[in-house]
KOLTOR-307638 format. One record per residue (C-alpha): residue in three letters; x, y, z. Coordinates in steps of 0.02 Angstrom, whole numbers, always signed. Each point is the difference from the previous one (the first is absolute). Last residue first. Example, Ala and Ser with C-alpha at 12.3 -4.5 7.8 and 13.67 -1.06 7.14 Angstrom:
2
SITE  kevo       u       v       w
SITE   Ser    +684     -53    +357
SITE   Ala     -69    -172     +33
REM end
This chain:
400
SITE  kevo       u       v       w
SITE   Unk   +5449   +9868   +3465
SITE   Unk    +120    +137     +30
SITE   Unk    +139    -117      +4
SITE   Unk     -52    -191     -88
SITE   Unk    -110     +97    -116
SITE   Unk    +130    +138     -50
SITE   Unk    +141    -142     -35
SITE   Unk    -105     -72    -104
SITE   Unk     -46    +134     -96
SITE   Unk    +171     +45     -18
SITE   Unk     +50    -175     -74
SITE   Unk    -137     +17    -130
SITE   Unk     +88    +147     -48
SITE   Unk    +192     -68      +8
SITE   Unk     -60    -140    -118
SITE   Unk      +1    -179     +81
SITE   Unk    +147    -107      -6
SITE   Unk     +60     +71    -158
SITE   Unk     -59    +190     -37
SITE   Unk    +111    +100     +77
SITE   Unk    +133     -57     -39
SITE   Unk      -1     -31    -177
SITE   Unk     +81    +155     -41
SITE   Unk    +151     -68     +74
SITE   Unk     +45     -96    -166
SITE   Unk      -9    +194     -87
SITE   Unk    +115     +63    +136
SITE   Unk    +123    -166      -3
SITE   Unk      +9     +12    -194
SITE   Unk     +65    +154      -5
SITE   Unk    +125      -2    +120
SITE   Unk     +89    -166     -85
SITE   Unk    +126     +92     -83
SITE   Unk     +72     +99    +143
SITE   Unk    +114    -139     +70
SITE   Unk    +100      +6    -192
SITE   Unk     +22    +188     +31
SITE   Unk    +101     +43    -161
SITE   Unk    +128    +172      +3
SITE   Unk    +131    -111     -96
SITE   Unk     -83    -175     -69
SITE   Unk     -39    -148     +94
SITE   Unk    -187     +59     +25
SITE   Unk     -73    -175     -42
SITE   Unk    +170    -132     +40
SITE   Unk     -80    -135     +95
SITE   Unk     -49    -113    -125
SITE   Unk    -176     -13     +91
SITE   Unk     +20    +168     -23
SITE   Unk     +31     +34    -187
SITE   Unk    -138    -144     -36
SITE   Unk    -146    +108    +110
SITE   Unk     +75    +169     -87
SITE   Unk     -94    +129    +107
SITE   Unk     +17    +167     -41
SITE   Unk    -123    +123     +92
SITE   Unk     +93     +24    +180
SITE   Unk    +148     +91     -80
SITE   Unk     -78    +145     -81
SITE   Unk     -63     +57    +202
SITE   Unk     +90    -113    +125
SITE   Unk     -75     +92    +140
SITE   Unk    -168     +25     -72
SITE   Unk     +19    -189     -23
SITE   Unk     +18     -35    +183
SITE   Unk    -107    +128     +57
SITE   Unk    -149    -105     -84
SITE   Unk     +51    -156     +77
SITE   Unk     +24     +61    +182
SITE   Unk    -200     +85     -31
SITE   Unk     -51    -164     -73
SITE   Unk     +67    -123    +162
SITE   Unk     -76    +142    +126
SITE   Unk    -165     -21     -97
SITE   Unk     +10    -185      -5
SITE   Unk     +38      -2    +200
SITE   Unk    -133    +136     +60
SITE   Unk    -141     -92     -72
SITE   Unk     +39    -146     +14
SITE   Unk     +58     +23    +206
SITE   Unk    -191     +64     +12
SITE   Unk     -70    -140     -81
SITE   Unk     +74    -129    +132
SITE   Unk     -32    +117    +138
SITE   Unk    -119    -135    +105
SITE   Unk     +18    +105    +160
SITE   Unk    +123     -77    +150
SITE   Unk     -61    -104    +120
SITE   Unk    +102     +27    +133
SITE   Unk    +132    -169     +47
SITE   Unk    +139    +113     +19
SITE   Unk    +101     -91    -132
SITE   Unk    -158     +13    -139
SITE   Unk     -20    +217     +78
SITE   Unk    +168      +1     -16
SITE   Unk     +34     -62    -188
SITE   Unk    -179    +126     -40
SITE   Unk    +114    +130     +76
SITE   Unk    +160     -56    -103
SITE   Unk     -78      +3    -164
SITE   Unk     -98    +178     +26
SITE   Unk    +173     +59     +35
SITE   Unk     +93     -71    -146
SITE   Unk    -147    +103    -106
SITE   Unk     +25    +158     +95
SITE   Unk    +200     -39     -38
SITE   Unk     -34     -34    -187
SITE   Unk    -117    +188      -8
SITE   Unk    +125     +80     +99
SITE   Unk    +145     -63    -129
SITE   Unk    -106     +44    -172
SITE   Unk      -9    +198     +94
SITE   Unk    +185      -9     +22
SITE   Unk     +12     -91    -192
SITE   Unk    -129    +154     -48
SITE   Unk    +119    +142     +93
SITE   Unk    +156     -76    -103
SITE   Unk     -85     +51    -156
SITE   Unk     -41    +169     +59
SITE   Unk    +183     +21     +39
SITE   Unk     +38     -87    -165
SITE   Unk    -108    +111     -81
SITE   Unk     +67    +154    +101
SITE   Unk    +190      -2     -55
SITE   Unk     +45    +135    +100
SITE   Unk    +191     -69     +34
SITE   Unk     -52     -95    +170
SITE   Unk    -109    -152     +23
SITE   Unk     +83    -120    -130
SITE   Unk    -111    -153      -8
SITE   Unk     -66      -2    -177
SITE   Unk    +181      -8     -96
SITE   Unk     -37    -143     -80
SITE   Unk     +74    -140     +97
SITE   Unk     -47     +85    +147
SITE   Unk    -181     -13     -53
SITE   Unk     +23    -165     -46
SITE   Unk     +80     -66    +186
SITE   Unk    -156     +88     +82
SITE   Unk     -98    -115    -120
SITE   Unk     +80    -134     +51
SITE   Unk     -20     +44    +185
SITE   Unk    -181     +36     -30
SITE   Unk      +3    -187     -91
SITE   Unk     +29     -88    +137
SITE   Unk    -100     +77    +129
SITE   Unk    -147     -42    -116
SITE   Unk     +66    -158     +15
SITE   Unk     -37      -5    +153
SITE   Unk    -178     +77     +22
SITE   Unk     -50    -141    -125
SITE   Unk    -201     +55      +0
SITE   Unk     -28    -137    -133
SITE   Unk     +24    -125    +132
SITE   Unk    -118     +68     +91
SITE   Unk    -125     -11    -155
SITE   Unk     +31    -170     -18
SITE   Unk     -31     -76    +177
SITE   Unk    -153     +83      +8
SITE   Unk     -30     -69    -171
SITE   Unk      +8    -163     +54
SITE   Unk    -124     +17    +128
SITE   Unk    -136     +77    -115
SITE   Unk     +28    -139    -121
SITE   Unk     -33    -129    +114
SITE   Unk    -175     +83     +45
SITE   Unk     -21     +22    -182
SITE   Unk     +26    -178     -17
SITE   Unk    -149     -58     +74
SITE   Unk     -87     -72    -133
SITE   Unk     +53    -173     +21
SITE   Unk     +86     -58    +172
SITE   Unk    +197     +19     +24
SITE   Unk    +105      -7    -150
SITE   Unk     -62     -84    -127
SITE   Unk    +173    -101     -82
SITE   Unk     -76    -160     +49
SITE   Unk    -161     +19    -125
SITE   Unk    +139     -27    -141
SITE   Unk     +10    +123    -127
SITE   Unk     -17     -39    -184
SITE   Unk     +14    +185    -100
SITE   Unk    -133      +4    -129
SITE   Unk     +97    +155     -77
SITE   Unk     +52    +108    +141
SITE   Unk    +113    +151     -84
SITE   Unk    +130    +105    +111
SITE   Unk     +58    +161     -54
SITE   Unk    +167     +71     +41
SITE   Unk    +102    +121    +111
SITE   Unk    +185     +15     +25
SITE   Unk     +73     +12    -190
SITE   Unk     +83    +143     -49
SITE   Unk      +2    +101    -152
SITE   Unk     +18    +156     +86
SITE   Unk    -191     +61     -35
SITE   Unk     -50    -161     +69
SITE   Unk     -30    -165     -96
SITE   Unk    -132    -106     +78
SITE   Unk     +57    -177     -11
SITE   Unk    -126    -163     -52
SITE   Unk     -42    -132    +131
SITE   Unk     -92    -153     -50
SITE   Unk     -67    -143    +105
SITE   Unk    -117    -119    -100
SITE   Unk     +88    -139     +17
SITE   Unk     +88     -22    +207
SITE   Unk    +165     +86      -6
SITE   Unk     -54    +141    +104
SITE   Unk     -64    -118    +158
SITE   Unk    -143     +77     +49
SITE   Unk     -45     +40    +206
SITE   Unk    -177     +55     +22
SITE   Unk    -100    +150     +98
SITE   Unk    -164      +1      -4
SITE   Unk    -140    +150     -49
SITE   Unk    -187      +2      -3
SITE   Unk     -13     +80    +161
SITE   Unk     +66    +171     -58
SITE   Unk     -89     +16    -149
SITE   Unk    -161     +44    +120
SITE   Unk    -121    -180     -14
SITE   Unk     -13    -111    -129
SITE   Unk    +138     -22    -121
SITE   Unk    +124    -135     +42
SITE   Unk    +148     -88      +0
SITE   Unk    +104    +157     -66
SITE   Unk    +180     +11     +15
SITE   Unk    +136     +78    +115
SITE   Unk    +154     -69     -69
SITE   Unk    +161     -83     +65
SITE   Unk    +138     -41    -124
SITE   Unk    +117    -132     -11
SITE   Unk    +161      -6    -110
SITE   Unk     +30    +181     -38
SITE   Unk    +120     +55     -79
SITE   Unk     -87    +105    -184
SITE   Unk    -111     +37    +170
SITE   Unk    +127    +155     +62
SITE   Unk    -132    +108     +54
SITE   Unk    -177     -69     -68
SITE   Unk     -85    +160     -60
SITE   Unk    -132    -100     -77
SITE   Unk    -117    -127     +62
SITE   Unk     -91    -110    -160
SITE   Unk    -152    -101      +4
SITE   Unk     -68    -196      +4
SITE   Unk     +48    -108    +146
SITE   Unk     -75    -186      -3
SITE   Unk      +1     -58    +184
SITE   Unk     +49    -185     +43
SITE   Unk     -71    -161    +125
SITE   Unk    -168     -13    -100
SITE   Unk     -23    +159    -105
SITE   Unk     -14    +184     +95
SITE   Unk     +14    +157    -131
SITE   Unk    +150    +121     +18
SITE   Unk     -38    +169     -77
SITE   Unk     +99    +161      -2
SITE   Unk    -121    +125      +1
SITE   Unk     +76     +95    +135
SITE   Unk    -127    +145     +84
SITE   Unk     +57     -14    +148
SITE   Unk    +159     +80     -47
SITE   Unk     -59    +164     -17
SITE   Unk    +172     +87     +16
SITE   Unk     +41    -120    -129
SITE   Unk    -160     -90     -93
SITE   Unk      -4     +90    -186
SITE   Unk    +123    -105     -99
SITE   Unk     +81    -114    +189
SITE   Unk     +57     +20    +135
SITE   Unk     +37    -140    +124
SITE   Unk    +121    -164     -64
SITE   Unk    +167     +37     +89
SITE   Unk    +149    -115     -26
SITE   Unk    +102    -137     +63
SITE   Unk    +175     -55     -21
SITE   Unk     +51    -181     +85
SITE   Unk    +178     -31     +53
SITE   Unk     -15    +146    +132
SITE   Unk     +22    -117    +135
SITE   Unk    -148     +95    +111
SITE   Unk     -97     -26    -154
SITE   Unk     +38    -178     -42
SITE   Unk     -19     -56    +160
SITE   Unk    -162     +81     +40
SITE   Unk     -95     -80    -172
SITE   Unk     -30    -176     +42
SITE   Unk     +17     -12    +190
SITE   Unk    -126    +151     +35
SITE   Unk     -94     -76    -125
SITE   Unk     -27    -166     +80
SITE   Unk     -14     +92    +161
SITE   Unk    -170     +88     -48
SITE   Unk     +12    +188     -64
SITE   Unk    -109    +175     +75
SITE   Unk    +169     +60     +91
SITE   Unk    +152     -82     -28
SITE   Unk     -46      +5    -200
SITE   Unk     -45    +172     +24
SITE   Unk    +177     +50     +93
SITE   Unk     +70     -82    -143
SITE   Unk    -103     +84    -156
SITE   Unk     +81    +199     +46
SITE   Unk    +170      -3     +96
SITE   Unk     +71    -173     -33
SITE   Unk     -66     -28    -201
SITE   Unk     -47    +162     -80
SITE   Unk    +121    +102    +102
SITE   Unk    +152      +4    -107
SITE   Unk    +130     +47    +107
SITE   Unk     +59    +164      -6
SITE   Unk    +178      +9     -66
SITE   Unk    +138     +15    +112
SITE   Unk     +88    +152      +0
SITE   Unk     +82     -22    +190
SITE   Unk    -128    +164     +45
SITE   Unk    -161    -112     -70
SITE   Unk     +83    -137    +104
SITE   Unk     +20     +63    +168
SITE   Unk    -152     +91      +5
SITE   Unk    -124    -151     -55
SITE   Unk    +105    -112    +141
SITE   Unk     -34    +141    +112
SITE   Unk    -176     +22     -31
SITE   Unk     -38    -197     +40
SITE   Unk     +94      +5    +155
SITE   Unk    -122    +137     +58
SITE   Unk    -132     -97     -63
SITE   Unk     +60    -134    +110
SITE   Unk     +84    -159    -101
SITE   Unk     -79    -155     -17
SITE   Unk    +170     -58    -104
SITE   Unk    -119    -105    -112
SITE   Unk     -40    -171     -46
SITE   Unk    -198      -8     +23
SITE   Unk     +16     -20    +175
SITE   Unk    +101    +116     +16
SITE   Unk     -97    +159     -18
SITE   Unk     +28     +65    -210
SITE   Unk     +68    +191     +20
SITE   Unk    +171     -50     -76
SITE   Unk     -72    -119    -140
SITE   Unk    +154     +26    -101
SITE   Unk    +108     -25    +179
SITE   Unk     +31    -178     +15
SITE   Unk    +193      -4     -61
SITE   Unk     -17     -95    -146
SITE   Unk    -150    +104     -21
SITE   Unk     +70    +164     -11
SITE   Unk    +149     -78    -100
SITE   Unk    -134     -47    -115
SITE   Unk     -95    +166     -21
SITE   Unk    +164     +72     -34
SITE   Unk     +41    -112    -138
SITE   Unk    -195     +21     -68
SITE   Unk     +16    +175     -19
SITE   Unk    +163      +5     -98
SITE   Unk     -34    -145     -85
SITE   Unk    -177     +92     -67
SITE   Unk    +102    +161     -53
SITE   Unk     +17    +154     +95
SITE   Unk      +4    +148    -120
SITE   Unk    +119    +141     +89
SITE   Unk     -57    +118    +129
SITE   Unk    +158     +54     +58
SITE   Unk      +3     -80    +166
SITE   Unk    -105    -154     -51
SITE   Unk    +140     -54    -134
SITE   Unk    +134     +17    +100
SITE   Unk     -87     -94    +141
SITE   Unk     -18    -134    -113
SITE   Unk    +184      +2     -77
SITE   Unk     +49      -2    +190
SITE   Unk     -70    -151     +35
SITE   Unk     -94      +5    +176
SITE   Unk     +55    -123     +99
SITE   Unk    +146     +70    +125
SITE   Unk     -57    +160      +9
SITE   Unk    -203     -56     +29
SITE   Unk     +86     -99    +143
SITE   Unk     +87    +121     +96
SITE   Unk    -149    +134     -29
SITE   Unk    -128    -130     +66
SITE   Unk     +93     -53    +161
SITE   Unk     +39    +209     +20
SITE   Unk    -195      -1      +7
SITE   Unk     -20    -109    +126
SITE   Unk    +118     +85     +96
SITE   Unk    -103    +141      -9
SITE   Unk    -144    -105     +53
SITE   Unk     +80     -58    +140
SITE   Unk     +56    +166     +63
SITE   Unk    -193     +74     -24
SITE   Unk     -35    +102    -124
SITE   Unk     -58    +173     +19
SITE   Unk    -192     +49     -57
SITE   Unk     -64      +1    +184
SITE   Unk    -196     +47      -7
REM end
């Protein structure tokens, strides 16, 4: 197993650092490296130069409109830009419902909905969990009944991440009942404006607004929009969330943020190593101990990277990356705020969208949002698939 990179590849990525410099806004990237609010322009302008320049759907093959990158290639771009500061990109359209639209879709809806995604003109959201069907998503109730050339969806998903912007949505919904739960389930594309559509925020403990309910009141849908053949979504489903729960992994910028937090333990007075001050000795022992645990994970990225390049099959780890990923990205989080102490609990949303929270002698304006980043990481490790259920996975597909 060679985990170097080959001369072409680091060129490659020197390619992608060049370019990330000379695109990404600064404001952005100011923004992402202290953990400020990212608003919807914000997202959506980097999405678009992405896309402008062919790279939002960076793991899409080319014959969809992608850079059919290796994964190797793949990892590099994801490096290169989580160090830059750029923010992640919102995988609900080109990492998560694309590569099932290339997959289990017919041409006319590769050519209706690809271009918008891999432009990043068109916003689309989740529709999975929902009241009492989350880890146990086979168990939706969500409803969508079969009449003439359209489906009638009736039910609500909840936990939709960012829906108050979404324009599409893709749902797993039930077509029918016989059977296990499993087979009863499609997946469908709806349009957010059509009537009936209703999203309503979830207010979190900070006052923010990320998640939100979505309501299916006799919601038209047009036959067209079935993705694939009825009643077989789950099997869709199961590949997208493959896809998902890598992604949730994010070994870079879990690199990211140890050097942040390194940078906040300095800041106050956490990194000193001599003077017998043995909490921040001991505190400086749990970022080493943070650092294995993001290098082991690095390292698990980079053999399954060979094992793709060498051609090996390499063991379906999807779960396992989860697992290790959101725990890694709630340990960082927690540290952080022990670090800033006092300082990580005020959070004026108005004062710093003004830019001027913490302008005051002794204030820590970078500190504020600490807070709200550990409880926000709480979530974890439960979205794409609960930590536990991802462990007994992971046990059946090793020790059988």
């Amino acid at each position: 197993m060679d985990l170097s990179f080959t001369p072409e590849e680091q060129k490659f990525r020197e390619e992608i650092r060049a370019w990330v410099k000379d695109n990404l806004p600064q404001d952005i990237s100011h923004k992402v490296h202290n953990a400020l609010e990212l608003t919807r322009d914000d997202m959506q302008r980097w999405a678009r130069i992405l896309g402008k320049k062919g790279w939002l759907g960076y793991g899409w093959p080319v014959e969809f409109g992608g850079p059919g990158w290796t994964a190797v290639q793949k990892h590099l771009f994801e490096e290169e830009t989580a160090l830059a500061g750029a923010p992640r990109i919102v995988p609900f359209g080109p990492v998560m419902v694309a590569p099932v639209i290339q997959a289990f879709g017919n041409a006319e809806q590769h050519k209706r909905f690809l271009p918008g995604i891999a432009s990043g003109e068109v916003w689309w959201s989740q529709g999975y969990s929902e009241p009492g069907s989350g880890s146990d998503l086979a168990s939706l109730k969500t409803r969508a009944e079969r009449k003439g050339d359209k489906y009638i969806v009736n039910g609500q998903k909840t936990w939709t991440t960012l829906g108050q912007y979404g324009e599409w949505i893709f749902c797993l919904v039930r077509t029918s009942s016989e059977g296990k739960p499993q087979t009863g389930i499609s997946f469908l594309l709806i349009d957010m404006k059509s009537p009936g559509v209703t999203v309503r925020p979830i207010k979190l403990m900070d006052g923010g607004h990320e998640v939100n309910e979505v309501f299916f009141d006799n919601v038209e849908v047009p036959a067209e929009n079935l993705i694939g053949e009825e009643n077989k979504g789950w099997t869709y489903a199961k590949h997208l969330l493959s896809h998902e729960r890598t992604n949730i992994a994010d070994a870079n910028r879990a690199k990211r943020e140890l050097e942040r937090l390194k940078r906040i333990a300095k800041r106050e007075g956490l990194w000193a190593s001599t003077g017998g001050d043995s909490y921040a000795q001991r505190f400086r022992d749990e970022i080493a101990k943070l650092e294995v645990e993001v290098i082991a994970l690095e390292m698990l990225v980079l053999r399954v990277l060979s094992a793709a390049t060498s051609g090996k099959n390499s063991l379906d780890i999807a779960g396992l990356l989860k697992i290790r990923g959101s725990e890694i990205q709630q340990r960082y989080s927690e540290l952080m705020m022990l670090a800033g102490g006092p300082f990580a609990l005020p959070l004026i949303r108005e004062a710093m969208a003004a830019g001027w929270q913490g302008d005051f002698p002794g204030g820590h304006p970078e500190l504020a949002p600490l807070a709200t980043t550990y409880f926000n990481m709480r979530k974890t490790t439960i979205y794409g698939g609960s930590n536990e259920v991802q462990r007994n996975i992971v046990a059946q597909t090793v020790l059988g």
